[in-house]
C-alpha positions as CSV (number, residue, x, y, z in Angstrom):
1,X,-14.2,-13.0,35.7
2,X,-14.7,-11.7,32.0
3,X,-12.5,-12.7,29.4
4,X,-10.8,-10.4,27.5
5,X,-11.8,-12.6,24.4
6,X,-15.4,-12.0,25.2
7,X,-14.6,-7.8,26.0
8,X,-12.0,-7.4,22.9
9,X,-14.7,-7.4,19.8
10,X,-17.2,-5.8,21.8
11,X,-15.1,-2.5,22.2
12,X,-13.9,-3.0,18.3
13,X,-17.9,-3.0,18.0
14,X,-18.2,0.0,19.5
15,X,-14.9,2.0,17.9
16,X,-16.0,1.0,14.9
17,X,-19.4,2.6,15.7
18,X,-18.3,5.9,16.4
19,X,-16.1,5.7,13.1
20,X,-19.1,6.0,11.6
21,X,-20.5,8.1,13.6
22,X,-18.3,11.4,13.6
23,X,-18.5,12.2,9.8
24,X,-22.4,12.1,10.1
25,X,-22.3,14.4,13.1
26,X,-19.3,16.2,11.3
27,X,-21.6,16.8,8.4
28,X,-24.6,17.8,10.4
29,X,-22.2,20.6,12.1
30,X,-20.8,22.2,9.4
31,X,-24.2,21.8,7.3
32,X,-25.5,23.8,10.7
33,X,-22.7,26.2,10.4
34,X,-22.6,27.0,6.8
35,X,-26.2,27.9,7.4
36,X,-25.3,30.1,10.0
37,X,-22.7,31.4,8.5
38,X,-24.5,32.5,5.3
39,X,-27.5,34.1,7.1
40,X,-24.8,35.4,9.8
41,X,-23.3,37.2,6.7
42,X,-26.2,39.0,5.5
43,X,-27.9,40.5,8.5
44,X,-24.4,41.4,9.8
45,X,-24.0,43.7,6.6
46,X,-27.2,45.2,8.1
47,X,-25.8,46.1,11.4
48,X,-21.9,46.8,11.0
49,X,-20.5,49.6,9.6
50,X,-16.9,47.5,8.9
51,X,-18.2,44.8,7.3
52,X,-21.0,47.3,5.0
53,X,-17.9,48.9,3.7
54,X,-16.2,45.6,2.5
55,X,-19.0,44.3,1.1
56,X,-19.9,47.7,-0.6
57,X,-16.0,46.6,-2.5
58,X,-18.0,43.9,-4.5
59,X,-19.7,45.0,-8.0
60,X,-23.7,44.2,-8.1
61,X,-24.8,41.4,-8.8
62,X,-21.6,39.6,-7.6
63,X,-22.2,36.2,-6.1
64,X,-19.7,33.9,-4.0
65,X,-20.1,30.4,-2.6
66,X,-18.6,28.8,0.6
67,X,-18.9,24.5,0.1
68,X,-17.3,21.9,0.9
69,X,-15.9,19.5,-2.0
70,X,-17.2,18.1,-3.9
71,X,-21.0,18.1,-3.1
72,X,-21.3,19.2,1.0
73,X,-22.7,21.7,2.8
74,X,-22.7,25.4,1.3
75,X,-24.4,29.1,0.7
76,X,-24.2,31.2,-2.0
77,X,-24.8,35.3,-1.3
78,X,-25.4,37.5,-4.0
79,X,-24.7,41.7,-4.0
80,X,-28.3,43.4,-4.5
81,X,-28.0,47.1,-6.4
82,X,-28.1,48.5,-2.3
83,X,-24.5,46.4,-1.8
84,X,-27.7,44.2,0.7
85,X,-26.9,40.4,0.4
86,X,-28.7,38.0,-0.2
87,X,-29.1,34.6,0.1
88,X,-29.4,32.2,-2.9
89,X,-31.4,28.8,-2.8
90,X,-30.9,26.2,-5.7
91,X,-28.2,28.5,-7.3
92,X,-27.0,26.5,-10.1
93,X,-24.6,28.7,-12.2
94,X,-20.9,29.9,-11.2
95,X,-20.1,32.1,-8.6
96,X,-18.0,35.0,-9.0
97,X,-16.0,34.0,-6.0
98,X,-16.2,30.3,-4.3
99,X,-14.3,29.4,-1.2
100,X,-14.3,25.8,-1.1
101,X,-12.9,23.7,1.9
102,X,-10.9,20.6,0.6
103,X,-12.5,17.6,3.0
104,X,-15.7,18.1,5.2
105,X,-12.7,17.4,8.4
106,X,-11.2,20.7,7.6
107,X,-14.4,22.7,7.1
108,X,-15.1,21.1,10.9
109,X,-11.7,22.2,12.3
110,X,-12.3,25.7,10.8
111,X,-15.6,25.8,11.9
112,X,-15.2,24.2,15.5
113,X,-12.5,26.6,15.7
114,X,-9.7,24.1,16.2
115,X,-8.2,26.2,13.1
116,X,-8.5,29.8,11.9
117,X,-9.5,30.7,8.0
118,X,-6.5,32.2,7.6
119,X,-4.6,29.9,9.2
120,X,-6.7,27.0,7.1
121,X,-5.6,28.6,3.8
122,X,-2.0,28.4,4.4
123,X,-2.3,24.6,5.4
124,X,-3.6,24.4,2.0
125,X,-7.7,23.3,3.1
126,X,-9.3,26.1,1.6
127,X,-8.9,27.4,-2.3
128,X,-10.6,30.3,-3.8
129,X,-12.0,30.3,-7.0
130,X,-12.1,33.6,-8.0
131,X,-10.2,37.2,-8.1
132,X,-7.8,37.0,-5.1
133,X,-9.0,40.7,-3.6
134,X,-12.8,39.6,-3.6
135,X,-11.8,36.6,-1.6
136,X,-9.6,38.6,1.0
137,X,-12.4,41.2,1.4
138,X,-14.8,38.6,2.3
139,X,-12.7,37.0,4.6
140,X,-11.9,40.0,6.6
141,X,-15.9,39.9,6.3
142,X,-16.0,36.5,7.9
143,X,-13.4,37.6,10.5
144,X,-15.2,41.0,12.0
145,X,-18.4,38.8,11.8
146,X,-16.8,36.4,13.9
147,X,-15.4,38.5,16.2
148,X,-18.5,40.2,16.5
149,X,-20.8,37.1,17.4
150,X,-18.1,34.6,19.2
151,X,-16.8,34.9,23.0
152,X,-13.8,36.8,22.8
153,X,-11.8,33.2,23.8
154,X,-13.8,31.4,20.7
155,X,-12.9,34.6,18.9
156,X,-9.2,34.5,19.4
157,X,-8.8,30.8,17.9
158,X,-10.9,31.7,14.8
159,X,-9.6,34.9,13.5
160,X,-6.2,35.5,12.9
161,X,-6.0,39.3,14.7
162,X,-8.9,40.3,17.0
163,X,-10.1,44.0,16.5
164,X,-8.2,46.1,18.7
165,X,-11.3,48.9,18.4
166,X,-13.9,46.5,18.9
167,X,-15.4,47.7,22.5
168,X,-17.4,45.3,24.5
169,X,-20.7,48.0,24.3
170,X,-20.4,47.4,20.8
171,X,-19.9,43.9,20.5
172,X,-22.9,43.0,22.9
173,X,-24.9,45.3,20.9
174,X,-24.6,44.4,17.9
175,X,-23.9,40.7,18.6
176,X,-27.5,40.7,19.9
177,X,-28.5,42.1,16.9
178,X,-27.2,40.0,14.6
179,X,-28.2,37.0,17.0
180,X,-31.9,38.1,17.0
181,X,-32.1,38.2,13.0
182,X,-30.9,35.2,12.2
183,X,-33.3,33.7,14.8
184,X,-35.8,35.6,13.1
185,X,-34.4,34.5,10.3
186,X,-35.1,31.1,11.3
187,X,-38.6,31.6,12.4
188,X,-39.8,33.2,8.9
189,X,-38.0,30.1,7.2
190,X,-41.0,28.2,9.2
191,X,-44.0,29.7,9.0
């Protein structure tokens, strides 16, 4: 027979080790997604029509952030002269626009699509730094984006209105797309 004595510190062991545990993996996710996100961002102005027309709605030369406070995970786009985007390593300046997530656990809800961005703003886990029509024009930027690459169901959680208009011939095509440049993306990053 084992006694409970012997079985009671041994789980507490083991609780306590995935306390530790799930803000590392937390932070490995949304360090992951933020990545994906960013480079997700800038080939999709490539490819969609919707989101090249927001994004032509930003000045050149206009740069916004997405982080996590105070020093987690983030990207930082730029506006080329073409309205292209581009991604930014070792910014170090201010960003025209920053949309920063309060805690690392609400980037993780947002981004395991447990919670929408819209939805995330009015529990008050986001703030945007920054003039308040460049920050809704790039989140209807992250929402087509979104609906665009994420299963319809995945889709539904993370936006707050799906695209009525959005065929499935168009999503699979240009999901794909977007897919096969940020893997390409990925595999210039390497070489």
């Amino acid at each position: 027979m084992i006694s409970t004595k012997s079985v009671k510190p041994t789980l507490q062991h083991a609780y306590a080790s995935l306390i530790t545990v799930k803000p590392t993996l937390q932070h490995a996710y949304v360090s992951l997604m933020m990545d994906v996100i960013g480079r997700g961002l800038v080939v999709a102005n490539q490819i969609d029509s919707e989101i090249k027309s927001e994004i032509s709605g930003f000045p050149t030369n206009f740069i916004f952030s997405m982080k996590v406070f105070p020093k987690g995970p983030s990207f930082v786009i730029q506006v080329q002269y073409d309205h292209q985007l581009k991604l930014l390593k070792n910014f170090s300046g201010k960003p025209d626009l920053t949309i920063t997530f309060k805690h690392l656990t609400h980037a993780f809800l947002v981004f395991s699509f447990q919670e929408g961005t819209a939805q995330a703003f009015a529990n008050d886990r986001m703030v945007a730094d920054g003039e308040l029509s460049y920050a809704i024009r790039l989140v209807r930027c992250l929402n087509k984006m979104e609906a665009l690459i994420l299963p319809k169901l995945v889709a539904d959680l993370a936006v707050k209105e799906y695209p009525k208009n959005l065929s499935l011939k168009e999503k699979a095509t240009e999901a794909a797309s977007i897919y096969l440049k940020i893997a390409q993306s990925y595999l210039k990053r390497s070489t």
